[in-house]
C-alpha positions in Angstrom: 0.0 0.0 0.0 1.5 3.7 -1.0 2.7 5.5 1.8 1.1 8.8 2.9 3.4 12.0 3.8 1.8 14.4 6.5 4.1 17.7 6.4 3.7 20.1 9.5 4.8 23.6 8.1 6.6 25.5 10.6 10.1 27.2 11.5 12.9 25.6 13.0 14.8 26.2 15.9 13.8 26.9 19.9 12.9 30.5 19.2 10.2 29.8 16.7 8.9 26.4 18.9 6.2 28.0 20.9 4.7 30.0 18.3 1.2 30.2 16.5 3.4 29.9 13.3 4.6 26.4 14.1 0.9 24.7 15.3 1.9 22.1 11.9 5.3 21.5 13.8 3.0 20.8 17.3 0.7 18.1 15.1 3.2 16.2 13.8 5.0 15.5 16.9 1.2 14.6 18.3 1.3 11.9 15.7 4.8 10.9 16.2 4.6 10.6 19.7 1.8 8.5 19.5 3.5 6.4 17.6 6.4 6.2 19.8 8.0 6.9 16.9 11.6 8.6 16.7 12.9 11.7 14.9 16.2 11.4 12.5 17.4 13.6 9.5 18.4 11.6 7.0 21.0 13.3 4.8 19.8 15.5 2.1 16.2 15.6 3.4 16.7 18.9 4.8 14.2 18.0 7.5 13.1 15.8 10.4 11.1 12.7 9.6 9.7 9.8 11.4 8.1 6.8 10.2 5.1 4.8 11.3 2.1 2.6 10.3 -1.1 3.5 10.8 -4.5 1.6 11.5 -8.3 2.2 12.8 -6.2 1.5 16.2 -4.8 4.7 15.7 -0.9 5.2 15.7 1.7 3.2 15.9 -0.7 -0.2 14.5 0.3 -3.2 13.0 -1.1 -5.8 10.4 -1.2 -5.9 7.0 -4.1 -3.5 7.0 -1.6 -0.7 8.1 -0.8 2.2 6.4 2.6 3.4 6.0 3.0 7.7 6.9 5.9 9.2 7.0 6.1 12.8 9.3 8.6 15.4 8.1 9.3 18.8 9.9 11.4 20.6 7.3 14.3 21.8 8.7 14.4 24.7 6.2 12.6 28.4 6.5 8.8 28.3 6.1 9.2 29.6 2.9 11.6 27.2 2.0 9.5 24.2 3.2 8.7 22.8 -0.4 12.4 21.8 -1.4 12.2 19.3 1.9 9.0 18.4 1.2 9.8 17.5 -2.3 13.0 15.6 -1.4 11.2 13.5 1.2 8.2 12.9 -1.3 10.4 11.5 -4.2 12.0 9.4 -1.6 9.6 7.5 -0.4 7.7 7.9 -3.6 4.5 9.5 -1.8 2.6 11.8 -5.2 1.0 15.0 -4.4 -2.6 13.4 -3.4 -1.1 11.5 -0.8 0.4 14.8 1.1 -0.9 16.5 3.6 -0.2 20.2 4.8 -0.8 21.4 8.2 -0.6 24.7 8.7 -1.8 27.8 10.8 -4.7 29.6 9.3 -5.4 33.6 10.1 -8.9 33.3 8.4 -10.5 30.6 10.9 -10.5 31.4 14.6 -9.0 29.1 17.3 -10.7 26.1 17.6 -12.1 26.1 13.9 -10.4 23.2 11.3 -10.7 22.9 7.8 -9.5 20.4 5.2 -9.6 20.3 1.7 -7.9 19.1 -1.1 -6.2 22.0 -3.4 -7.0 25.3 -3.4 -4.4 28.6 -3.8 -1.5 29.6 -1.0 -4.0 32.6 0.5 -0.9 34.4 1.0 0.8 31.2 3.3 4.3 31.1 2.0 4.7 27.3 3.3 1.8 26.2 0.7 3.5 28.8 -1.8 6.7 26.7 -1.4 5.1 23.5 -1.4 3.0 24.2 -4.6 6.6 25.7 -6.5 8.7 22.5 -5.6 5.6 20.0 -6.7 4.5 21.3 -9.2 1.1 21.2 -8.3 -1.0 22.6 -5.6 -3.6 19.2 -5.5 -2.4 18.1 -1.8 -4.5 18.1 1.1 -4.3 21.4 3.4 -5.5 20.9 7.0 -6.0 24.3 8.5 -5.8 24.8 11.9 -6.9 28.2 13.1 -5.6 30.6 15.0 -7.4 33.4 14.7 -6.5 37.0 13.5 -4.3 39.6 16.2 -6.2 41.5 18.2 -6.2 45.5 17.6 -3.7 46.8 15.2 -1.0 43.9 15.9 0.7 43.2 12.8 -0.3 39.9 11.7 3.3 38.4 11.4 4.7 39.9 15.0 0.7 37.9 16.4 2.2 34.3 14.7 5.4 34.6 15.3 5.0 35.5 18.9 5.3 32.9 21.9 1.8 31.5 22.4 0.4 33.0 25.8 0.8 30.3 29.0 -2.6 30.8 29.7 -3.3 29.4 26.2 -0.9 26.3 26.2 -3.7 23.9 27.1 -6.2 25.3 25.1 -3.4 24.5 22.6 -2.8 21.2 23.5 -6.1 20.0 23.4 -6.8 21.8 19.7 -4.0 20.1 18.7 -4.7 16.2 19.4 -7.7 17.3 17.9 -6.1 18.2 14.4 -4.0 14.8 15.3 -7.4 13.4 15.3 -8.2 14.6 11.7 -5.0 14.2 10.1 -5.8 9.9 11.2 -9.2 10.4 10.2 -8.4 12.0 6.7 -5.4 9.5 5.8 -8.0 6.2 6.7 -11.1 7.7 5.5 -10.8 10.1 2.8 -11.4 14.0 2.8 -15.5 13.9 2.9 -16.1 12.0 6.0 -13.3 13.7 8.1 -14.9 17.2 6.7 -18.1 16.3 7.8 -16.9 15.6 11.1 -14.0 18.3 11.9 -15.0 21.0 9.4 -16.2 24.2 11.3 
């Protein structure tokens, strides 16, 4: 069975860790963890990656039912994310319909999730990157709001900013949630797992 590739888009480093900017980076290490999965870079990947197999036992499963995904955090800039993504892709032979994006999303507020398959970058350099090194923009998108700044805060101080403690939970939770989707989406296709998660 062809693999799947599940991409969280984010920024690398400690400084960029905690932001609203890196909630992709947060899901995939949901997954991976679940797993019990471990993180390497192999060389030339220009990212982190992880392998697992998953079935309706969630993370982690095993059988011959299982499906094989493979988690990458590029190591790269945000707007760089495509040339790791592309890499990782060709090597483990995963096409564009079997990749999916999570990313932060301005447009939804906290606690809202989207999917959907295609679709332009709406300004998200990640997706912009992704779209130049495939080729294609036909890959699923998982888009985990966050909400637009309050007041006048410029929109790329609000996602690059530390996410408030008093938020971390709230966080947390949202994001096993995505987690949830991501399993959901890969297992059972896009419609089911948007007519459950959608808001």
């Amino acid at each position: 069975m062809a693999a799947w590739l599940v991409v969280g888009l984010g920024n690398p480093g400690p400084t960029y860790a905690s932001t609203r900017h890196n909630v992709g980076f947060m899901v995939v290490d949901e997954l991976a963890a679940r797993a019990r999965a471990s993180w390497a870079a192999p060389r030339g990947m220009r990212g982190d990656v992880a392998e697992s197999r998953l079935t309706a036992s969630g993370m982690g499963g095993i059988g011959a039912d299982a499906t094989k995904v493979v988690l990458l955090k590029p190591r790269t800039f945000m707007n760089e994310s495509g040339a790791s993504v592309a890499k990782v892709a060709a090597f483990h032979k995963v096409t564009p319909d079997r990749i999916v994006a999570i990313h932060d999303e301005l447009d939804l507020d906290f606690g809202q999730l989207r999917l959907k398959s295609g679709g332009g970058d709406n300004g998200h350099n990640g997706l912009r990157s992704m779209r130049a090194h495939l080729g294609t923009g036909d890959f699923f998108r998982v888009r985990y709001g966050i909400g637009r700044p309050p007041g006048r805060q410029d929109p790329a101080a609000y996602v690059l900013a530390p996410i408030p403690t008093t938020l971390r939970e709230d966080y947390a939770v949202e994001t096993a949630r995505v987690a949830d989707a991501v399993e959901m989406l890969v297992l059972e296709g896009l419609a089911a797992t948007q007519n459950r998660f959608n808001s």
